[in-house]
C-alpha positions in Angstrom: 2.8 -26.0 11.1 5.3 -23.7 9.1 8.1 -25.1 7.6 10.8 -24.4 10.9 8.3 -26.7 12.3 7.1 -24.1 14.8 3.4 -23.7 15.1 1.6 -21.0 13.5 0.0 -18.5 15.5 -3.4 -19.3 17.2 -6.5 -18.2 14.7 -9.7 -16.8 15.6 -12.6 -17.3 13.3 -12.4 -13.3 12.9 -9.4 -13.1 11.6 -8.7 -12.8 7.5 -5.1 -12.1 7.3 -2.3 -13.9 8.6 1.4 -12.3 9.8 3.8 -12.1 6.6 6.8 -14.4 7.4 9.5 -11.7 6.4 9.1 -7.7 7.1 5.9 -6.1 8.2 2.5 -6.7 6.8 -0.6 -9.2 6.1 -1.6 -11.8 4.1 -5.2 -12.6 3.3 -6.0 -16.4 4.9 -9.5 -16.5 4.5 -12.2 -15.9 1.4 -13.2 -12.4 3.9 -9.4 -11.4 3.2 -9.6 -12.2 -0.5 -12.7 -10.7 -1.3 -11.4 -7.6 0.3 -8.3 -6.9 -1.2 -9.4 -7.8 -4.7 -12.6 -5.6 -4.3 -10.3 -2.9 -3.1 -7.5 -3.2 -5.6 -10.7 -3.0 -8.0 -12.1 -0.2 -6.9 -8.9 1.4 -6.8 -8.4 0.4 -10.6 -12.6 2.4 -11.4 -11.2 5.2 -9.3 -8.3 5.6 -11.5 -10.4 5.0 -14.7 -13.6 7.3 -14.1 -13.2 10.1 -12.0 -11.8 13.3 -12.5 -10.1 15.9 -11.1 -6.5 13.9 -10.7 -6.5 15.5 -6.9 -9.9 13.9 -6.5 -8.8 10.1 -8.1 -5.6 10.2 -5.7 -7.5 11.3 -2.1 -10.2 8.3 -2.9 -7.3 6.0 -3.6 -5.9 7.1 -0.5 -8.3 6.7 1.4 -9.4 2.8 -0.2 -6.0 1.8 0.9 -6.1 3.3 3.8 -8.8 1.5 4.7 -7.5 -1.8 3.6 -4.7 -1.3 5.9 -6.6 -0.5 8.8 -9.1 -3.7 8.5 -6.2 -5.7 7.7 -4.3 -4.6 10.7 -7.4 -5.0 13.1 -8.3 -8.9 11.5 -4.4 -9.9 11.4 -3.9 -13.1 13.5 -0.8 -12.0 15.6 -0.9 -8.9 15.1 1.5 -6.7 12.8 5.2 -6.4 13.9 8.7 -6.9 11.7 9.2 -10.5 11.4 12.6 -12.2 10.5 11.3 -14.9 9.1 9.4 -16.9 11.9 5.8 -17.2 12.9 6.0 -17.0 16.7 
């Protein structure tokens, strides 16, 4: 239950990310969510440390978070839409 007392939305074992109470947007739920956005954010951070040319660094960084966002899109309970602050 949230704290307006209204139920969360139903889970599947599939998804990783829950439906961000304010805005648009995902967080992770599950230890699948986790391990993905901290190995992406460090992969992003080896990117930006070890390779070279700076066009090169930014189109793999681009592309990591792209990818992040997609996933996290697909395995969001709920789906993604702007929220005003209720889980419905």
């Amino acid at each position: 239950m949230s704290r307006d007392n209204k139920p969360s939305p139903p889970r599947d074992e599939d998804d990783w990310f829950v439906p961000k109470l304010f805005g648009i947007g995902a967080t992770p739920a599950t230890w699948q969510g986790w391990a993905l956005t901290l190995g992406t954010i460090g992969l992003v951070v080896l990117d930006m440390r070890f390779v070279e040319p700076r066009l090169t660094r930014l189109i793999v960084a681009a592309g990591l978070i792209l990818a992040l966002t997609a996933i996290s899109w697909h395995k969001t309970a709920g789906g993604w839409r702007w929220r005003w602050g209720t889980r419905d």
